[in-house]
PDB file with SEQRES, HELIX, SHEET and CRYST1 records, atoms N, CA, C and O in Angstrom:
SEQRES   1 A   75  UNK UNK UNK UNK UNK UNK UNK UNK UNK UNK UNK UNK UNK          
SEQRES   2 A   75  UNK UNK UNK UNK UNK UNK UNK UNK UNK UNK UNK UNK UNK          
SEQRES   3 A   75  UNK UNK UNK UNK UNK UNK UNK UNK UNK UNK UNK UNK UNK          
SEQRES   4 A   75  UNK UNK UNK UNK UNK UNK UNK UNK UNK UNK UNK UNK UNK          
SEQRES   5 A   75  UNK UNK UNK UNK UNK UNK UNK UNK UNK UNK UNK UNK UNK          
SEQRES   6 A   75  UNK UNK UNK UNK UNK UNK UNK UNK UNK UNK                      
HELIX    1 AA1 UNK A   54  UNK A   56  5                                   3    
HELIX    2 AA2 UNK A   66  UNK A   72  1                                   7    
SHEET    1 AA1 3 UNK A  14  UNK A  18  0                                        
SHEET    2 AA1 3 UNK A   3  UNK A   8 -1                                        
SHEET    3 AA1 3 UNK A  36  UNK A  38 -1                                        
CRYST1    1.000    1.000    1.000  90.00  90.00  90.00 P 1           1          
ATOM      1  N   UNK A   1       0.835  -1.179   0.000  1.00  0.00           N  
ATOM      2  CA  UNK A   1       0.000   0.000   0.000  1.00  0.00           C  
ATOM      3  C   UNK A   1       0.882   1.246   0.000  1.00  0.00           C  
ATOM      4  O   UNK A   1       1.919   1.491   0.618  1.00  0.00           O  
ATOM      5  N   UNK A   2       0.136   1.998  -0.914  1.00  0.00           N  
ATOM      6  CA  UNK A   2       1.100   3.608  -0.838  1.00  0.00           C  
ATOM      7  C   UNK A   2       0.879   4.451   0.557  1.00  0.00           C  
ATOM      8  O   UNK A   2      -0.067   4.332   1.336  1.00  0.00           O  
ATOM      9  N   UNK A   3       1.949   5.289   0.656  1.00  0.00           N  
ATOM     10  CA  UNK A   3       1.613   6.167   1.905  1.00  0.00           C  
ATOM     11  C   UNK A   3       1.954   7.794   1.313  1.00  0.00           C  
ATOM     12  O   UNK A   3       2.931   8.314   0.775  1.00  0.00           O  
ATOM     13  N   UNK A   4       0.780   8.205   1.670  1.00  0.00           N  
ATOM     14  CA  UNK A   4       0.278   9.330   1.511  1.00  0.00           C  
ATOM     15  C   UNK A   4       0.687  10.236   2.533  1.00  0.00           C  
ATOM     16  O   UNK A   4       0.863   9.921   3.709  1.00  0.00           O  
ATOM     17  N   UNK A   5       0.876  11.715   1.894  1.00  0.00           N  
ATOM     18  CA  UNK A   5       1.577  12.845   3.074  1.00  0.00           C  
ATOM     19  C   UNK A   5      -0.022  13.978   3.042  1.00  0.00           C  
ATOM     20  O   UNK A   5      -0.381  14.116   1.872  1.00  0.00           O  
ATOM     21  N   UNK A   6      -0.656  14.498   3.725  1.00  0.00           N  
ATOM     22  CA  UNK A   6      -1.586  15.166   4.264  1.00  0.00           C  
ATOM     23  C   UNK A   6      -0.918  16.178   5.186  1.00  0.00           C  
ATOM     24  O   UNK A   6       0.068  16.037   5.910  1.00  0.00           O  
ATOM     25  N   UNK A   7      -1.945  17.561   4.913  1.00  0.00           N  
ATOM     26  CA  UNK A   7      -1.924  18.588   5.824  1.00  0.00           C  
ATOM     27  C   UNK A   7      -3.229  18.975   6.100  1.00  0.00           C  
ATOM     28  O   UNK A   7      -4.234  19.003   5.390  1.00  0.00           O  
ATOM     29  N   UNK A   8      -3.018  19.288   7.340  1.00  0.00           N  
ATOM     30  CA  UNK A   8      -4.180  19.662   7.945  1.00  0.00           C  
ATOM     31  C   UNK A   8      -4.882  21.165   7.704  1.00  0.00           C  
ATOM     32  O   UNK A   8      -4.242  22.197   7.899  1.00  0.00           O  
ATOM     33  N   UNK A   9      -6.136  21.162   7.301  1.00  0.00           N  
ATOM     34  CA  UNK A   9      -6.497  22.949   6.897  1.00  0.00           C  
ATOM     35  C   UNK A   9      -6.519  23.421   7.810  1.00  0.00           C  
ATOM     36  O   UNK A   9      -6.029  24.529   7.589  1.00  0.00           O  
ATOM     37  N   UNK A  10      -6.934  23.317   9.447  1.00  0.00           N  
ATOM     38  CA  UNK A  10      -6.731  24.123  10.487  1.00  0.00           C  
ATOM     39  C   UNK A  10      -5.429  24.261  11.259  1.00  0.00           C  
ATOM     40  O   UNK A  10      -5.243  25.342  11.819  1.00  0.00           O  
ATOM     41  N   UNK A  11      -4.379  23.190  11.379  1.00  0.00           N  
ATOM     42  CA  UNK A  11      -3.670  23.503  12.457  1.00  0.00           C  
ATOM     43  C   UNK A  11      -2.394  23.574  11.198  1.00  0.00           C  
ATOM     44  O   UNK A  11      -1.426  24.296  11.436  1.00  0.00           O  
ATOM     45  N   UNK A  12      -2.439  22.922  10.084  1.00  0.00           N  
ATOM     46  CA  UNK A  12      -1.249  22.985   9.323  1.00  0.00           C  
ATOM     47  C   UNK A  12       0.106  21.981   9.751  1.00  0.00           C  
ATOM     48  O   UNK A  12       1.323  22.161   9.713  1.00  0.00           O  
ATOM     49  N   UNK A  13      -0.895  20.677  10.234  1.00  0.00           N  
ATOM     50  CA  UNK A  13      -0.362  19.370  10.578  1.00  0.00           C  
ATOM     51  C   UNK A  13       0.355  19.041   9.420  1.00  0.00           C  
ATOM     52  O   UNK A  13      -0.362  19.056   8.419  1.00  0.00           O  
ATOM     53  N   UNK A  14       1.869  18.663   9.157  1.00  0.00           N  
ATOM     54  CA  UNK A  14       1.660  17.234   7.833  1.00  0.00           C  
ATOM     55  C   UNK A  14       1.916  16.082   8.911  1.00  0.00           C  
ATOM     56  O   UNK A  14       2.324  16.102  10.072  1.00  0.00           O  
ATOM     57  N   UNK A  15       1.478  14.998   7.976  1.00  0.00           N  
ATOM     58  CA  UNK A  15       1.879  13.830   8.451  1.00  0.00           C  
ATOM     59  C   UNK A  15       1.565  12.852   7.408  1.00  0.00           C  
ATOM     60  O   UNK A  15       1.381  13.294   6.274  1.00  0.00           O  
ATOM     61  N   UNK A  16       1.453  11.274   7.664  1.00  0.00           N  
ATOM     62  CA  UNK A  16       1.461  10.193   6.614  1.00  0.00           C  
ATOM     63  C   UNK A  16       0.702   9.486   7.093  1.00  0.00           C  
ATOM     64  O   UNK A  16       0.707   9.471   8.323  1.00  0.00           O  
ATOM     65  N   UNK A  17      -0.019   8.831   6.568  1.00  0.00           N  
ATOM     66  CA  UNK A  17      -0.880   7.746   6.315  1.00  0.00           C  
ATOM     67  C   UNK A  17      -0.834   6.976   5.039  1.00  0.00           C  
ATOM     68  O   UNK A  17      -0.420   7.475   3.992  1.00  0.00           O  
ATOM     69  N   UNK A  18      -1.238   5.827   5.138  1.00  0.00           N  
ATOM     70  CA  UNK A  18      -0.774   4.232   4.685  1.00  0.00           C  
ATOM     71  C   UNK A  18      -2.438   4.252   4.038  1.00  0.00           C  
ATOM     72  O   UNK A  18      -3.455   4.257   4.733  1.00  0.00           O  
ATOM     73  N   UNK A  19      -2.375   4.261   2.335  1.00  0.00           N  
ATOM     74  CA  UNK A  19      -4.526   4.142   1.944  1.00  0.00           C  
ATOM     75  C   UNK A  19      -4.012   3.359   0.546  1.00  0.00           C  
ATOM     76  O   UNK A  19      -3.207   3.688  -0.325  1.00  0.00           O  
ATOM     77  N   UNK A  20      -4.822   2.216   0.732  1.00  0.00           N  
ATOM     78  CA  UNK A  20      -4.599   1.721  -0.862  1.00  0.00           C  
ATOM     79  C   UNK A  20      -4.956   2.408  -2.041  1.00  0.00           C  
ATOM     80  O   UNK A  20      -5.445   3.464  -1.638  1.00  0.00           O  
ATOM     81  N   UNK A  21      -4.987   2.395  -3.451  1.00  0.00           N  
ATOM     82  CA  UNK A  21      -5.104   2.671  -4.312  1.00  0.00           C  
ATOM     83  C   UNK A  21      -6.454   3.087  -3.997  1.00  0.00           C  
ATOM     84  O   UNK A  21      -6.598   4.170  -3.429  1.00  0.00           O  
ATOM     85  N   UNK A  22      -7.596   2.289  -4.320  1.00  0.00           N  
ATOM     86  CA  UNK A  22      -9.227   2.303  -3.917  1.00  0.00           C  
ATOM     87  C   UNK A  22      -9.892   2.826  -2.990  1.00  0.00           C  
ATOM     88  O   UNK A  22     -11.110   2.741  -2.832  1.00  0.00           O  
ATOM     89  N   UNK A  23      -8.815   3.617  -2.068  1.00  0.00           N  
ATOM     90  CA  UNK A  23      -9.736   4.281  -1.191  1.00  0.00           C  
ATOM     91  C   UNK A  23      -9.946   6.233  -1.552  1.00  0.00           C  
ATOM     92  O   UNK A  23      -9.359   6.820  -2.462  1.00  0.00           O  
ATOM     93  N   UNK A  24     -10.738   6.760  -0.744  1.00  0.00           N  
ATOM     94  CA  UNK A  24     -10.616   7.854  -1.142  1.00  0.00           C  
ATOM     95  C   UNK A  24      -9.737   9.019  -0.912  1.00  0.00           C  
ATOM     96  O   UNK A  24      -9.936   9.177   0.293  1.00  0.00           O  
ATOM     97  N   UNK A  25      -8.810  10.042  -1.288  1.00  0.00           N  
ATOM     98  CA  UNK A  25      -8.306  10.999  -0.746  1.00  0.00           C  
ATOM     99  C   UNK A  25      -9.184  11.673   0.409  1.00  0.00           C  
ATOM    100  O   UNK A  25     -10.189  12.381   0.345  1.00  0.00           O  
ATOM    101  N   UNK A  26      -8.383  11.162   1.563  1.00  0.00           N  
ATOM    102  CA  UNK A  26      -8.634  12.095   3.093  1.00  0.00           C  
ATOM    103  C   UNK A  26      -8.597  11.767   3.786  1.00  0.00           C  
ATOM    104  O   UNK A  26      -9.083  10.637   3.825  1.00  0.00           O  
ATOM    105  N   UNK A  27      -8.025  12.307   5.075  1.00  0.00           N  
ATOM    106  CA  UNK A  27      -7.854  11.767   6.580  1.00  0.00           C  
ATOM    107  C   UNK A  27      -8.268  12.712   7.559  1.00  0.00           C  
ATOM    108  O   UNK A  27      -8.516  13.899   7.347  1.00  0.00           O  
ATOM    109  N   UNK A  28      -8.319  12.202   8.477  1.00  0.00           N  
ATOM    110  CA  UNK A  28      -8.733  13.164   9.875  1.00  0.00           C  
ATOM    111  C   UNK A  28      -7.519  13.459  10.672  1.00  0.00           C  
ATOM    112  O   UNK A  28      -7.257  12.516  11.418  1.00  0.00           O  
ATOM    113  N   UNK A  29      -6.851  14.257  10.746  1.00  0.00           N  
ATOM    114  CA  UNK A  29      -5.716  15.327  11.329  1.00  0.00           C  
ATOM    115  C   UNK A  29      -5.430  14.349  12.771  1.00  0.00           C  
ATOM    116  O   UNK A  29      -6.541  14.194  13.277  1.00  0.00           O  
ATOM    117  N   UNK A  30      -4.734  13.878  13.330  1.00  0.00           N  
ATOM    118  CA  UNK A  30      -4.486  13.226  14.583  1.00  0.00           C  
ATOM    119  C   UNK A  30      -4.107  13.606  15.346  1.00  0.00           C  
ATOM    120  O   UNK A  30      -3.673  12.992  16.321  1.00  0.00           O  
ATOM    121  N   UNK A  31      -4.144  15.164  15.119  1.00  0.00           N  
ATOM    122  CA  UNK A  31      -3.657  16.263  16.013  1.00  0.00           C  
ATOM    123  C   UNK A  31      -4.521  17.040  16.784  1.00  0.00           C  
ATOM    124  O   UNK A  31      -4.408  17.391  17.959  1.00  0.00           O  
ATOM    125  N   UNK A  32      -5.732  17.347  15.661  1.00  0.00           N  
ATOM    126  CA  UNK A  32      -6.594  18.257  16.417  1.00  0.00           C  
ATOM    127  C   UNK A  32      -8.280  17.863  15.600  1.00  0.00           C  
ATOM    128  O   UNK A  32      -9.365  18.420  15.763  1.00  0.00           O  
ATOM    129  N   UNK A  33      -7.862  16.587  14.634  1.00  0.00           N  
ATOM    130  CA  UNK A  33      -9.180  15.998  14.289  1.00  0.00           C  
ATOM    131  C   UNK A  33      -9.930  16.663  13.073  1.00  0.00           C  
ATOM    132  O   UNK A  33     -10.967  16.303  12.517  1.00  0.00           O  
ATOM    133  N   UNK A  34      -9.110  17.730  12.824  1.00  0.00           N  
ATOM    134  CA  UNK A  34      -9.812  19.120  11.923  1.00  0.00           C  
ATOM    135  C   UNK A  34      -9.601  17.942  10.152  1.00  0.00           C  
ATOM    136  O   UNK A  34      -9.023  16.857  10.094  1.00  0.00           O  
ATOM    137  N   UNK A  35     -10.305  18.706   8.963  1.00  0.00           N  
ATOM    138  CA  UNK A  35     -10.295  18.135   7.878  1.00  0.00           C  
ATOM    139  C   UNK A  35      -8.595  18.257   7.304  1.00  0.00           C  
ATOM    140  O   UNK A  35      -7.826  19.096   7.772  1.00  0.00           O  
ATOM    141  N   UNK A  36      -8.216  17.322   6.286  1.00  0.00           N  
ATOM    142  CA  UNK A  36      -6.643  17.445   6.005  1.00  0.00           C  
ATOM    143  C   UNK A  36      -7.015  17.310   4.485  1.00  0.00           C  
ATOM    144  O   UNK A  36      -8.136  17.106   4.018  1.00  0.00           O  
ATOM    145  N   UNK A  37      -5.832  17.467   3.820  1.00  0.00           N  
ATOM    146  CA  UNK A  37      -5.804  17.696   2.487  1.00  0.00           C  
ATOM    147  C   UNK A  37      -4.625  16.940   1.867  1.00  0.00           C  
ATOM    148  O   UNK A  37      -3.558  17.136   2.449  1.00  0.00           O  
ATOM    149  N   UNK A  38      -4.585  15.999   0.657  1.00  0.00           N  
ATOM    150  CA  UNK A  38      -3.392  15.421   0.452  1.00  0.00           C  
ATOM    151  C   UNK A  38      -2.220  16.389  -0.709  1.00  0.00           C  
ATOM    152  O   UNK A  38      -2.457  16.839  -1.830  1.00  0.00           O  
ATOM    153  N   UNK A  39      -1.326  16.428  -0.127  1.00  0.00           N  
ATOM    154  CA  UNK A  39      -0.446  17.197  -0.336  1.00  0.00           C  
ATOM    155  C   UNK A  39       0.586  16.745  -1.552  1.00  0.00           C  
ATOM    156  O   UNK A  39       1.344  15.835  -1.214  1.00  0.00           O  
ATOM    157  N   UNK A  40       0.729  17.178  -2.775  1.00  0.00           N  
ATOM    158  CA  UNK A  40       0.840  16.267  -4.130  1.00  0.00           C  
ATOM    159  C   UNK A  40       2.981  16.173  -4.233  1.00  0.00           C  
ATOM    160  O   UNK A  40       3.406  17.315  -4.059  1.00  0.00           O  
ATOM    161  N   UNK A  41       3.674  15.571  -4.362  1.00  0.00           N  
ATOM    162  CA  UNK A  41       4.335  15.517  -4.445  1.00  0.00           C  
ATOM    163  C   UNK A  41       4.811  16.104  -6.073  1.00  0.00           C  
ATOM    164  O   UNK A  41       4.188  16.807  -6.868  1.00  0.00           O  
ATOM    165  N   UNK A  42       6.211  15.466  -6.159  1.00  0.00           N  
ATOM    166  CA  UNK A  42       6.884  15.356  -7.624  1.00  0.00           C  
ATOM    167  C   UNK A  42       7.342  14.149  -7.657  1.00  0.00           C  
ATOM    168  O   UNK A  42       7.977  13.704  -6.701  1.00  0.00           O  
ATOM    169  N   UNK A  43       7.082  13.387  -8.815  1.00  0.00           N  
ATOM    170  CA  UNK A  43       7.889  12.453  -9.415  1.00  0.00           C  
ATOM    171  C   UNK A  43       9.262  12.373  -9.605  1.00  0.00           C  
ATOM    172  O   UNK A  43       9.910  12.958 -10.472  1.00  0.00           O  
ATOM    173  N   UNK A  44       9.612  11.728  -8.875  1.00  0.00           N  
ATOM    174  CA  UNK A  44      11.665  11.583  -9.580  1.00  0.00           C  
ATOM    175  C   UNK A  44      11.844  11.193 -10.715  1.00  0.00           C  
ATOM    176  O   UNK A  44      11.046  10.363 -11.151  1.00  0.00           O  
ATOM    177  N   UNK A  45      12.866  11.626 -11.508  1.00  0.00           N  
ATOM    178  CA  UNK A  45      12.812  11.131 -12.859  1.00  0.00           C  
ATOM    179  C   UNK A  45      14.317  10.773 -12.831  1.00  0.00           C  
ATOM    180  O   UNK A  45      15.334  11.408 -12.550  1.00  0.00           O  
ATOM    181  N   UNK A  46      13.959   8.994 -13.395  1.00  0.00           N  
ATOM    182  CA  UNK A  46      15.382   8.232 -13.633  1.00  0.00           C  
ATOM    183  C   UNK A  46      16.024   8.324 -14.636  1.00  0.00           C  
ATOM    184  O   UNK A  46      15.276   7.864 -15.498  1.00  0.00           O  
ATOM    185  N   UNK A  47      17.270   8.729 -15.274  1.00  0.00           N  
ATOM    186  CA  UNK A  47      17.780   8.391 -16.286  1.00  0.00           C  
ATOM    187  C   UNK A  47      18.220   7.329 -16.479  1.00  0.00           C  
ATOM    188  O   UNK A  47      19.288   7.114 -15.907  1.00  0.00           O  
ATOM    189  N   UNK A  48      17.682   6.270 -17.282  1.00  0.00           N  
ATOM    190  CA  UNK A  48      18.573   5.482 -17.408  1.00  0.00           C  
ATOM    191  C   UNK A  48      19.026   4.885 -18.642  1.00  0.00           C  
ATOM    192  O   UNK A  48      18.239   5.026 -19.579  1.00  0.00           O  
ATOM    193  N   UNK A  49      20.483   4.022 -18.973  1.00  0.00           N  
ATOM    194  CA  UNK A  49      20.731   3.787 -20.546  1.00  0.00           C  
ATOM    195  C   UNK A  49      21.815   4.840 -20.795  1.00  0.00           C  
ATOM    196  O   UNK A  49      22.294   5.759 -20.130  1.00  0.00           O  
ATOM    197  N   UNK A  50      22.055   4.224 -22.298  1.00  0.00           N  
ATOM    198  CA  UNK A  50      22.649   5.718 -22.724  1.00  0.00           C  
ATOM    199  C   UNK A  50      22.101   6.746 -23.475  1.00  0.00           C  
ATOM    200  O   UNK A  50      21.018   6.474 -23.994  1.00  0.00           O  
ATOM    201  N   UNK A  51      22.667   8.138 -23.727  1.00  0.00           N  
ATOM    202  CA  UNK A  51      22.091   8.801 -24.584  1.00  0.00           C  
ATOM    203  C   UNK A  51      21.982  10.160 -23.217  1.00  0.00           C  
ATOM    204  O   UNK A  51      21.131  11.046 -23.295  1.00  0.00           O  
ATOM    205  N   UNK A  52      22.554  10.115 -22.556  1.00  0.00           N  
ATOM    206  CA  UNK A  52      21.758  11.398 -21.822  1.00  0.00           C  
ATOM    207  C   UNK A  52      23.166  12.060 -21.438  1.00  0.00           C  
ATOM    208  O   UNK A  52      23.202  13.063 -20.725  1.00  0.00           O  
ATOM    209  N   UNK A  53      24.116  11.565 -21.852  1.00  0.00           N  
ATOM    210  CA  UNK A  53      25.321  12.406 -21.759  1.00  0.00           C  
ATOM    211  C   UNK A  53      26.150  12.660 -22.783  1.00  0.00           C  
ATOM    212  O   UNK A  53      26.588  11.758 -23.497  1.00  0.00           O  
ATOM    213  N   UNK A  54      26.561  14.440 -23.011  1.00  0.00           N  
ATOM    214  CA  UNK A  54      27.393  15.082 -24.018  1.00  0.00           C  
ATOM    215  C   UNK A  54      27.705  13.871 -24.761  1.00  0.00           C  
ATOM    216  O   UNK A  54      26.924  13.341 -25.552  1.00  0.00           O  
ATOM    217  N   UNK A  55      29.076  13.377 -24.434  1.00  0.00           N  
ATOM    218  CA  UNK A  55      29.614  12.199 -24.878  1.00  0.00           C  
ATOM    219  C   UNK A  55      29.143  10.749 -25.062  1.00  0.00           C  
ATOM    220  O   UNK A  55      29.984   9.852 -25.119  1.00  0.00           O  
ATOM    221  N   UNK A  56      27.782  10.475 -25.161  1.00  0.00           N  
ATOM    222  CA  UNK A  56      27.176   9.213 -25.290  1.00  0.00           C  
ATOM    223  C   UNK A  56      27.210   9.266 -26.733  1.00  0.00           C  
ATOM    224  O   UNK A  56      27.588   8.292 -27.383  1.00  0.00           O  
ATOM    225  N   UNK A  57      26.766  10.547 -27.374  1.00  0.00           N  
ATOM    226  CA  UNK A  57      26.310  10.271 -28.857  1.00  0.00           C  
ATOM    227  C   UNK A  57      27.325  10.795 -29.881  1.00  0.00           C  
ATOM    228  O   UNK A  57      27.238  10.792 -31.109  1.00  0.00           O  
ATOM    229  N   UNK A  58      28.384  11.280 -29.027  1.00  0.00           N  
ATOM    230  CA  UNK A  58      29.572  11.968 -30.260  1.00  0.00           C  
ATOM    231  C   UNK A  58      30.127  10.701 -30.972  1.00  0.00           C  
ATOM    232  O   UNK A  58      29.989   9.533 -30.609  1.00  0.00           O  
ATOM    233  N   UNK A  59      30.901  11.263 -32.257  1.00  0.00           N  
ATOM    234  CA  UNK A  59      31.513  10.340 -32.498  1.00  0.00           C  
ATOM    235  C   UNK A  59      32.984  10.227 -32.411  1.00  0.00           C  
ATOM    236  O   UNK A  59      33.305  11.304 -31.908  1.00  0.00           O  
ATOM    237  N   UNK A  60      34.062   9.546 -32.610  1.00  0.00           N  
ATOM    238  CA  UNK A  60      35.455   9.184 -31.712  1.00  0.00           C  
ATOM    239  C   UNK A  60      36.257  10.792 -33.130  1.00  0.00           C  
ATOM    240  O   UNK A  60      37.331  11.284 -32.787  1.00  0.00           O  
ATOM    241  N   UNK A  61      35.923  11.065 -33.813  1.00  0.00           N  
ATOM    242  CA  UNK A  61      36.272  11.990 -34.887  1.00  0.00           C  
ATOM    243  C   UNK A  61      35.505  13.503 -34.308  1.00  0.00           C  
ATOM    244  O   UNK A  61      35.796  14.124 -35.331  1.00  0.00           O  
ATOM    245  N   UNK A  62      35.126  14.035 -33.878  1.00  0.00           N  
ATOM    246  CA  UNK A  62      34.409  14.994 -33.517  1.00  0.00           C  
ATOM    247  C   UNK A  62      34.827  16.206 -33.211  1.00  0.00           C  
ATOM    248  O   UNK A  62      35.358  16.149 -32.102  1.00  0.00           O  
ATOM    249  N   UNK A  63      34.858  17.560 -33.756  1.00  0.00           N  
ATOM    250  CA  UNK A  63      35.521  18.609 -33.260  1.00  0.00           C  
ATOM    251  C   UNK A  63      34.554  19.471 -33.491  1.00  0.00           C  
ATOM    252  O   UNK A  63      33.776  19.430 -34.443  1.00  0.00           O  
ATOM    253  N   UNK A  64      34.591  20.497 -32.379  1.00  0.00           N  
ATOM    254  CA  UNK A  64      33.656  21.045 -32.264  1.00  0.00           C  
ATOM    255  C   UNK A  64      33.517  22.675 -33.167  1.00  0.00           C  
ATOM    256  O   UNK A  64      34.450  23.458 -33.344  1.00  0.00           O  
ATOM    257  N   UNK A  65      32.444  22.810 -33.515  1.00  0.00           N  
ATOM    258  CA  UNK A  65      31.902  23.552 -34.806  1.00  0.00           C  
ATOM    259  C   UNK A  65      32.317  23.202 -36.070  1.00  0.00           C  
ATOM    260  O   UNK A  65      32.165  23.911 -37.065  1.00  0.00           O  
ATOM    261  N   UNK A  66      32.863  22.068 -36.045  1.00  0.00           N  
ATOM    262  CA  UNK A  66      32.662  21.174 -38.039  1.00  0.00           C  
ATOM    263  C   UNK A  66      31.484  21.341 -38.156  1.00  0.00           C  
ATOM    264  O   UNK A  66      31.174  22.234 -38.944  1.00  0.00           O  
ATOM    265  N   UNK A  67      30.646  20.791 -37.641  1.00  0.00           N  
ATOM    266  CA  UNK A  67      29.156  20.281 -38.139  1.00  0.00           C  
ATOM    267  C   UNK A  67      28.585  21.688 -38.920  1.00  0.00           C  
ATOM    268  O   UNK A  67      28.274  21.704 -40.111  1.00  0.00           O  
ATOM    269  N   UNK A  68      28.513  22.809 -38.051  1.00  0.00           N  
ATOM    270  CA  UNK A  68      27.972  23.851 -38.465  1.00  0.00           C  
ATOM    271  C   UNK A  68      28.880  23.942 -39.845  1.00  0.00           C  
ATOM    272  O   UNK A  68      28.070  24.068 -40.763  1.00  0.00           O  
ATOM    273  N   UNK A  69      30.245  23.929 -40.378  1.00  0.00           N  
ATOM    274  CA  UNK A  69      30.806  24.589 -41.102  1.00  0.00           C  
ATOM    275  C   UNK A  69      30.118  23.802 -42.411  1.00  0.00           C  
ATOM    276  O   UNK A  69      29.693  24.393 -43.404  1.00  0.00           O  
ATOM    277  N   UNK A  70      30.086  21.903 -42.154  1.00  0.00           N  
ATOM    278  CA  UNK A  70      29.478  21.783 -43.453  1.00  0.00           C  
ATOM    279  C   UNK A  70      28.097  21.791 -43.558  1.00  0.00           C  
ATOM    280  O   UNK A  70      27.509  21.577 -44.618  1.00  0.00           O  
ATOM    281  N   UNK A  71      27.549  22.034 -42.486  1.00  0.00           N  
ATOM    282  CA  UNK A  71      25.862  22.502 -43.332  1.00  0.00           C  
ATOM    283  C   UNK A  71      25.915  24.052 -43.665  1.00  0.00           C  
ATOM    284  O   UNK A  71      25.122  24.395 -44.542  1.00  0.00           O  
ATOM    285  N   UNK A  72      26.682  25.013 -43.138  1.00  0.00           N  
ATOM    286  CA  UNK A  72      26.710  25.908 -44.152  1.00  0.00           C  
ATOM    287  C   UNK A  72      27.087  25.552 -45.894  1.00  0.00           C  
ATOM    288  O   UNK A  72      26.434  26.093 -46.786  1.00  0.00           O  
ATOM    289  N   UNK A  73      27.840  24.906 -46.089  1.00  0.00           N  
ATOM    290  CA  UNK A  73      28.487  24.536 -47.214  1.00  0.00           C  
ATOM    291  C   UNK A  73      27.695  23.777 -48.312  1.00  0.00           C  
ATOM    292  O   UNK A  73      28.007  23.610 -49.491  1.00  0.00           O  
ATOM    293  N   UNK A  74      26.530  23.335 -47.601  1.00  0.00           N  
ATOM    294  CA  UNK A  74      25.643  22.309 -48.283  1.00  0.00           C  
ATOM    295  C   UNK A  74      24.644  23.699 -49.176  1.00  0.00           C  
ATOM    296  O   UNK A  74      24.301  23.787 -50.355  1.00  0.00           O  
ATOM    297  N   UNK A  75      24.461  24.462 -48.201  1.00  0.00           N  
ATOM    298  CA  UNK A  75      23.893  25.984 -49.068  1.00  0.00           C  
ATOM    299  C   UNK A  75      23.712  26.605 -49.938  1.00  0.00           C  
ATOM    300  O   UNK A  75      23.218  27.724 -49.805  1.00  0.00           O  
TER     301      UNK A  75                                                      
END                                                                             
């Protein structure tokens, strides 16, 4: 089961609670009982593989501003 982070609208509690998929967003504050609100995170984002670094996709010949010189040239 996922665990969920909530704040409370009156006292400005966070805390966590444990709700499966199927249940509904909301808890009761265990602080002062008042209504709580679930509080949305961010996703981490994995890189993984290659391709996500400078040097993954160069090639072993590579100097930098050729490329530009022959697509001017193609012109």
């Amino acid at each position: 089961m996922p665990i969920y982070e909530y704040e409370c609208c009156v006292c400005d509690y966070h805390f966590e609670q444990k709700q499966s998929f199927d249940e509904k967003p909301g808890a009761v504050c265990p602080r002062c009982r008042g209504k709580s609100r679930r509080v949305l995170q961010s996703a981490p984002i994995i890189f993984k593989g290659s391709g996500f670094y400078v040097t993954d996709n160069r090639k072993s010949g590579f100097e930098p501003g050729s490329e530009s010189k022959k697509d001017k040239s193609k012109d």
